[in-house]
N, C-alpha and C positions, 0 to 999 in steps of 0.2 A: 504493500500500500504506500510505504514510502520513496519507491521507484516509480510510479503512478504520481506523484506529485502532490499527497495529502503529508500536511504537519501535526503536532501536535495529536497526535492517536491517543485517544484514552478510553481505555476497554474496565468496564466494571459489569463484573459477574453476582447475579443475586438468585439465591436461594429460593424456589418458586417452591412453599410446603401443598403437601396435599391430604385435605384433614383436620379436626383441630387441634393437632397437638403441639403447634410450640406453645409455649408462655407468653411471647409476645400479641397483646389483646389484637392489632394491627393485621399480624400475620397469622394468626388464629382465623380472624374474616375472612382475607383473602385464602387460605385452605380450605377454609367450607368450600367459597364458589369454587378454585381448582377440581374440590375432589367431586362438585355437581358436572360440572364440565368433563369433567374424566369418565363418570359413568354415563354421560349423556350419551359418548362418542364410545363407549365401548363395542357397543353392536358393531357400528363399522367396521372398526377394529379388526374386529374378531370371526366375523362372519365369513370371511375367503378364506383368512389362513385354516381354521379348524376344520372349513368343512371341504375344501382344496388338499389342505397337507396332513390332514393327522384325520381325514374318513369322516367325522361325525356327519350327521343327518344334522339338517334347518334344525328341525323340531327340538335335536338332543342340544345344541346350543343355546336356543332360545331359552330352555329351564333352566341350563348353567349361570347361566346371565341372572333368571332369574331368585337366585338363591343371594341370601342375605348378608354371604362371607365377605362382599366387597363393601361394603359401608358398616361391617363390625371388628375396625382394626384395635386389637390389644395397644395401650398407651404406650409400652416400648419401641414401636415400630414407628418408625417417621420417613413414610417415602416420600420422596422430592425431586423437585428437576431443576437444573439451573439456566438461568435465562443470562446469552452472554450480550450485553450493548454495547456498543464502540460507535464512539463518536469523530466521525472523520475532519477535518479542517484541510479546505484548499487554499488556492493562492483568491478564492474568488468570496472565501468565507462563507460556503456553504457547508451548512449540518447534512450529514445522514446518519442516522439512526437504525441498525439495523440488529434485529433479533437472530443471532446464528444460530438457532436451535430453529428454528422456523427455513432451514437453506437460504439464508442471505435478502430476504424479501424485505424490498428498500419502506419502511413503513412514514416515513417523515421527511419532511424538507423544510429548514426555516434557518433564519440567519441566526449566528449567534450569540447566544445571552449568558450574563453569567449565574441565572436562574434555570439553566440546562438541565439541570437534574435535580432539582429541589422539590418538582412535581414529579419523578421517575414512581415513584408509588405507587401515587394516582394515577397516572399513565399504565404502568401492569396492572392494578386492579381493572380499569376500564377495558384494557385489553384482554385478560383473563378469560374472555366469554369465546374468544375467535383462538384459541390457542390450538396449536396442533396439540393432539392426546400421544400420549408415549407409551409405547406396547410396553415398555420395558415395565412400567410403571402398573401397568397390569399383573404382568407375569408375577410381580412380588406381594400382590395382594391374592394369586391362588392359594398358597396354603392354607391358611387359614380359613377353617371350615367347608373348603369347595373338596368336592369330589374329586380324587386324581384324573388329570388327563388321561391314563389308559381306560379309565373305566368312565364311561359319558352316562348321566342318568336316564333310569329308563322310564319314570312315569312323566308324562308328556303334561304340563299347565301351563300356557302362557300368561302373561303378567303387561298390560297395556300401562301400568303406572309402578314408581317404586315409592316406596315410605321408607324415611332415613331416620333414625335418631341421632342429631349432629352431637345432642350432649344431653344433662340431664335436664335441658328446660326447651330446649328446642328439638321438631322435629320437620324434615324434609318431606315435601310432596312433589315428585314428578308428575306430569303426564301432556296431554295434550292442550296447546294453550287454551282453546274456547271452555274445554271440564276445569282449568285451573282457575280462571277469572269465573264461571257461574258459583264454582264451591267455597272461594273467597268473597264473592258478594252475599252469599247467602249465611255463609259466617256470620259475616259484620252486622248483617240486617237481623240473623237470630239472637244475636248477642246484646244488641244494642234496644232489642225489643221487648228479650224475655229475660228469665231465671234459667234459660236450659245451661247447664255447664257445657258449652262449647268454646276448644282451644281460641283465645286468640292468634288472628292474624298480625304475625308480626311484619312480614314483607311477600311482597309479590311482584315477578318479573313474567311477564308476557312476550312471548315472541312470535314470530311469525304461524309457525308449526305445534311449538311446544310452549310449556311454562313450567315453572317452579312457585310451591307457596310454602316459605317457612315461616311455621305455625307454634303456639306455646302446649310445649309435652304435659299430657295429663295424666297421674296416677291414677292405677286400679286395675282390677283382674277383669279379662274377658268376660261376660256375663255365662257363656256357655261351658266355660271352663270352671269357673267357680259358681254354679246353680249346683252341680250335685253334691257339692260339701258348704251349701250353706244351711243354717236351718228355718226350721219355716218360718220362725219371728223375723229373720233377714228377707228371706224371701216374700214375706208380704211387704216390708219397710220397702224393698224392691218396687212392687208393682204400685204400690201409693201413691211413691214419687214418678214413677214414670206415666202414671195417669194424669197427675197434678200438670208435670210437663208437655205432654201433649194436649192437654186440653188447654191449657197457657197458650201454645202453637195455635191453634185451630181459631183462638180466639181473637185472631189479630185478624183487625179491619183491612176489607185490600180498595183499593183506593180505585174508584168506578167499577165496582162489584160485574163480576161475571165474564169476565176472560182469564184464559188457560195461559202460565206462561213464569219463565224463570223472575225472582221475584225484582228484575229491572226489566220486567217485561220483556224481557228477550225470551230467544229461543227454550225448550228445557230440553234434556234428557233424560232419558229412561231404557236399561238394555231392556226393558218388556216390549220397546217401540220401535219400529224403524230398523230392525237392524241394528240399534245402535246407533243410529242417527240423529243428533241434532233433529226437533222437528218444532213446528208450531211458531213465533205462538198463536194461539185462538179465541177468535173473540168471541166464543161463544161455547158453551158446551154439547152445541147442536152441532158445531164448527167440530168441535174433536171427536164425537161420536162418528160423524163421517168418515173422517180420520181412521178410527178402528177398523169401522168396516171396512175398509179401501184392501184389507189381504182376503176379507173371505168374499169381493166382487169377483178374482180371479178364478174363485172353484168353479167346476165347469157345472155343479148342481145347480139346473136354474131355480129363481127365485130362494135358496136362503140367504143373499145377502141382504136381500129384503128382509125377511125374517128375522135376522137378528135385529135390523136396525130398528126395528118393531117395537123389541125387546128394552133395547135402550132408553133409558130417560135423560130426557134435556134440562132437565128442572131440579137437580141438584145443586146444594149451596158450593161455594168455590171456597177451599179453605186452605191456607197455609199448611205443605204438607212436606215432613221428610223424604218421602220418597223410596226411602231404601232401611228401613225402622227393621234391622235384626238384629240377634245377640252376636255377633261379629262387632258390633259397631256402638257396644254398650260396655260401659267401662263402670264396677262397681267393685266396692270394698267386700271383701266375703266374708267378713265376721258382723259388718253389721248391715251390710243389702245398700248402705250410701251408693246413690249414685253419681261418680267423679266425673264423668265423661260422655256424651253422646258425639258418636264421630263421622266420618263420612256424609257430607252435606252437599255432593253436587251431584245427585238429582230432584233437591231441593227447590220446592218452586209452588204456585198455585196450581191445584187441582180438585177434580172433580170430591165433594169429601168420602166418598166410600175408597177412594185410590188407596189412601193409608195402610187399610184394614186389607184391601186384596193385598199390596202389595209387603206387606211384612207377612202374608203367608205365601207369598210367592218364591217355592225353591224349598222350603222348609217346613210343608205341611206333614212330611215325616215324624219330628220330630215335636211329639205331642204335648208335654210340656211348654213348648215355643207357644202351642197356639191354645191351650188354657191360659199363658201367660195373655199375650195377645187380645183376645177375648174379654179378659177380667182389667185391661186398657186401654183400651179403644170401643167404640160402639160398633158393634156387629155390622155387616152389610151382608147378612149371604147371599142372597139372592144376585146381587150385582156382582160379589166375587165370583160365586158357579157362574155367572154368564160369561165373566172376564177370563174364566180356565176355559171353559171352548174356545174362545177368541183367539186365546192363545195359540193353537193347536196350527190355525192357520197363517 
């Protein structure tokens, strides 16, 4: 560089952590976002080499990936990459700025100050988001708890979102950016509404594709995990309070009463609809009953789509509803039934009010318990549930 005709070269190397574990409160931040950015890109990553060079199937990657060993590193363990910067100086006094860990990609140009590096910080946190991912940096987060690479797992789940615990008061939410901004607005709107114990939203970044919500970690035992060892004194203090909470819910006023829709009136979601699709919103409940029927106009039965839509009523109240209300997503103390936690909030939104009631026994009318639970807190709909399980079907 200096036969090139640059003076004054000065190359400063900084420790890029990934994770929270230095002391420094500074570099602790910047490690969370790293270690978000690291698992964001790991699919990439990983997807040609493993399933190109070492055999595995799509499917047997995707569970690896999705396994928990990579956001639970023991505190001894501090993986890192260094970010090298060099500051070139010509005869014409232009900066370049260039990140060699990234192959040389010229990222700045401006004259220079002798405030150069006084924002270098802030400059790497900002850039943080665009950083190449480091396989290498992968490879030393397998051990720990993943499966050896000779042996790829064989029961097949995918995982469209991941939940991190950065530390003991915050926890990470991946997923797609439009479920990250509805389950963050509907937070803030339940929180700020009610008594239900839901995490605060501490920050929220939106992106094009994807998003991230880090949220505040709430103590307590899965409700399904700890119902067979609590006793029944808990187990009523249980269902008390989650009655009192939902009815709290249902009571909130929605503002020009009578449309379907996430609670900024935007779109909702629900995997019971669409595929999975984003849908709505509607302004009416006559508007979303058509809606349902639109998969069983397909069957080539003539006249039941008529038939159900028969069935349907338009003239149910429109109530603030969870959406997704099961013991997966219920956080309680199991010695005394307190409830710490109701979690998962983005298919939160207005809906028809018997939706609650179908849809917390939706997937888990097996398990009987759930739905004497269920029953003794929320007010019954059967009828509109059994119509809502054919609906299904199609």
């Amino acid at each position: 560089m200096t036969e090139a005709g640059f003076e004054n070269i000065v190359v400063h190397e900084f420790k890029l952590p990934v994770g929270d574990w230095p002391a420094d409160p500074g570099l602790r931040h910047v490690g969370r976002y790293q270690l978000v950015a690291m698992l964001e890109g790991i699919h990439g990553l990983t997807i040609a080499l493993w399933t190109r060079f070492l055999g595995w199937e799509k499917e047997e990657v995707e569970v690896f990936l999705a396994r928990p060993a990579l956001s639970s590193l023991p505190k001894f363990h501090h993986p890192h990459s260094t970010v090298t910067v060099t500051a070139l100086f010509s005869s014409k006094h232009t900066v370049y700025l260039t990140i060699l860990a990234l192959s040389g990609n010229e990222l700045q140009r401006q004259q220079p100050s002798c405030c150069q590096f006084r924002h270098l910080a802030d400059f790497l946190e900002t850039f943080l988001i665009v950083l190449k991912r480091f396989f290498i940096l992968f490879t030393r987060l397998i051990p720990f708890g993943a499966v050896p690479l000779q042996s790829p797992p064989r029961a097949l789940h995918s995982h469209h979102e991941r939940l991190i615990q950065l530390d003991q008061e915050t926890v990470l939410k991946c997923g797609d950016s439009h479920g990250i901004q509805r389950e963050s607005d509907a937070m803030k709107f339940v929180k700020y509404h009610t008594n239900i114990p839901v995490p605060s939203v501490l920050e929220t970044r939106i992106g094009k594709c994807d998003g991230l919500l880090i949220m505040e970690f709430l103590p307590g035992k899965r409700l399904d995990r700890a119902w067979p060892l609590m006793s029944p004194e808990a187990k009523e203090a249980t269902r008390i309070q989650l009655k009192m909470f939902f009815d709290e819910l249902r009571a909130l006023p929605q503002t020009n009463a009578g449309w379907i829709g996430s609670c900024t009136q935007g779109t909702v979601y629900d995997h019971r609809l669409n595929n999975g699709i984003p849908c709505g919103p509607f302004d009416s409940e006559y508007d979303f009953n058509n809606f349902l029927i639109e998969p069983v106009s397909k069957c080539p039965t003539l006249g039941i789509a008529e038939r159900y839509r028969q069935c349907l009523s338009n003239n149910h109240a429109i109530t603030f509803t969870h959406a997704d209300l099961c013991y997966k997503n219920i956080l309680v103390d199991q010695d005394t039934g307190h409830i710490s936690g109701i979690l998962d909030w983005e298919m939160a939104g207005w809906w028809p009010e018997y939706w609650e009631y179908s849809k917390a026994l939706f997937g888990f009318r097996h398990a009987r318990w759930w739905v004497d639970l269920v029953r003794g807190v929320l007010k019954p709909y059967e009828t509109e549930w059994e119509l809502d399980s054919e609906l299904q079907n199609f």
